[in-house]
C-alpha positions, 0 to 999 in steps of 0.5 A, spaced: 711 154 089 712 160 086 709 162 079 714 162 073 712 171 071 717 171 079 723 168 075 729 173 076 733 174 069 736 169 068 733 164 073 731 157 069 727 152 072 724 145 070 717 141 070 717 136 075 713 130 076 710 128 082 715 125 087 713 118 092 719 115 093 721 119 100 716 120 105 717 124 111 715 124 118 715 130 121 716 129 128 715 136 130 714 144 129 720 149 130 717 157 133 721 162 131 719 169 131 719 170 123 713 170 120 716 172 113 722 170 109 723 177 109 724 178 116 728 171 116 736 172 117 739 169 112 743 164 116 741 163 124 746 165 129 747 163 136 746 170 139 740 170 135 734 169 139 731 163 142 727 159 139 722 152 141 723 146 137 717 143 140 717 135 139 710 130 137 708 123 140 711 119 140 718 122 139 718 125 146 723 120 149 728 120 144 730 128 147 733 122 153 740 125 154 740 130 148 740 135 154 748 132 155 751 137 148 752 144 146 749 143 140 745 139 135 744 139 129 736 142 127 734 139 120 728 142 117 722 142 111 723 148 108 716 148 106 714 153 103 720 154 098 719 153 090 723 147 088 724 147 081 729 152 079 736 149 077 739 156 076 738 162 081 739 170 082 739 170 089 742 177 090 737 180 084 744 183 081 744 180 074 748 174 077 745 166 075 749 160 080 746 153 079 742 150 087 747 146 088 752 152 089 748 155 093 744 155 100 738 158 097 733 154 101 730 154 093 732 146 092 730 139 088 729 137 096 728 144 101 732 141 107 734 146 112 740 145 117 742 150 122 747 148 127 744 150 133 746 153 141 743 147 145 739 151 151 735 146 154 730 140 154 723 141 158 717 137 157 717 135 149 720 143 147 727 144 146 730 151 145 736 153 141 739 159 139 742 159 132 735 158 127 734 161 120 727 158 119 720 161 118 715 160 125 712 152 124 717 150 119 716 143 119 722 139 123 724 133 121 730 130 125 735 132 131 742 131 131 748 132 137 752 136 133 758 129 135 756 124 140 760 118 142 760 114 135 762 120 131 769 120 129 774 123 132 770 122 139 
């Protein structure tokens, strides 16, 4: 987490316990080619470049028929991200917005999601097209962008 002396004018954050009421299993690592949040588009595109979600034991057998869909919806740890601010200036003009009106990835919960370009599953990897995350963000769950119990379907 970001020290306080790196809030912008007008940015508030609050003191936060420690929370254990949600643990996570990542079940994987997402590889792209951005080492920085500088270089990190602000949203991913699905012209962008490829990018590998690679999947750990034992989740490897749930990729069975992902390969059928176009897209999935990728959710990811922002685990670099700060966590305790409620009012932001993203774009350093002076301008303050709470989290929750933004898609900041400066949230209470730092969740990602990417609707990705489904390219393939091969051997525990899927590759997409359309992330906007950092090279080994944590990956916390895979999505078909619909399937058969969505509604609608």
């Amino acid at each position: 987490m970001a020290p306080e002396a790196l809030l912008r004018p007008g940015e508030v954050s609050v003191n936060l316990a420690m929370a254990n009421d949600a643990p996570l299993r990542f079940i994987g690592r997402i590889h792209t080619p951005w080492k920085t949040r500088a270089e990190t588009p602000r949203q991913g595109s699905t012209d962008g470049p490829i990018c590998r979600i690679e999947i750990f034991d034992p989740w490897i057998p749930a990729l069975l028929g992902l390969d059928g869909f176009e897209r999935v919806d990728v959710l990811y740890w922002l685990h670099l991200s700060r966590r305790d601010l409620i009012l932001q200036s993203p774009k350093h003009d002076g301008t303050v917005t709470g989290t929750f009106a933004l898609r900041s990835p400066v949230r209470p919960n730092p969740i990602g999601l990417a609707r990705a370009r489904l390219l393939g599953v091969e051997h525990g990897s899927v590759f997409v097209q359309g992330l906007d995350c950092l090279n080994l963000t944590p990956l916390i769950d895979l999505k078909p962008e619909s399937c058969g119990f969505s509604p609608g379907a």
